[in-house]
Residue, then its C-alpha position, 0 to 999 in steps of 0.5 A: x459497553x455497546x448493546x448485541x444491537x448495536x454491535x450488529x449495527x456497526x458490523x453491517x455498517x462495516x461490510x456495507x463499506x467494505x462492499x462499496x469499495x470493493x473489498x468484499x465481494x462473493x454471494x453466498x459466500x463472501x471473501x475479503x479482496x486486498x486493495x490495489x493501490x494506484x501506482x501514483x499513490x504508492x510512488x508517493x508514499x514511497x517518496x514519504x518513508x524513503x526520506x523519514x526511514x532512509x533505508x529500503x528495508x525500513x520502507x518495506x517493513x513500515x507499519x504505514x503499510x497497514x493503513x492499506x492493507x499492504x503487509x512487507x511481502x505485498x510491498x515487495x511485490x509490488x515494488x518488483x511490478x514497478x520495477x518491471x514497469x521501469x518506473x523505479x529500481x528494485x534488486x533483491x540478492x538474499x537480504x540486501x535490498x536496494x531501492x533506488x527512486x526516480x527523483x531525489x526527493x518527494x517534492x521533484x516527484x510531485x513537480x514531475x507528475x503535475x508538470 
């Protein structure tokens, strides 16, 4: 069992970091940012579950998400952006959902992005 000190301890150490990479901000009163994750990174991961789940609603509702903050809504979101952008292709029509990347598979997008 952890100490009230050390529990305050770990806490400022937590915010101190949420601080640093600009996930907290505010003065007075603070207030947790989401994390944008850069398009190259997002476009890869995309790549990794497409290929593990093989279907476009198991991509947007996988908890790998999580790890980023991202809940399914905000994957959706930001698979719209990107299709927006015309950097992939993304229809919604009431429940089917259709994802359809750029290259086949993960290792052609990472050869088309070093060169």
């Amino acid at each position: 069992m952890w100490s009230d000190a050390n529990l305050a301890a770990s806490a400022n150490g937590l915010l101190r970091t949420a601080v640093e990479f600009h996930l907290l901000t505010g003065r007075a009163v603070k207030q947790f940012e989401t994390y944008r994750l850069p398009d190259q990174s997002f476009l890869y991961l995309l790549y990794a579950l497409m290929e593990r789940e093989n279907n476009t609603r198991g991509v947007i509702d996988a908890v790998d998400w999580r790890l980023f903050l991202m809940q399914p809504q905000a994957v959706e979101e930001e698979l719209l952006r990107l299709h927006q952008f015309g950097k992939l292709r993304f229809e919604r029509a009431g429940s089917f959902l259709e994802l359809t990347l750029p290259c086949k598979h993960t290792e052609d997008f990472i050869r088309s992005r070093t060169g």
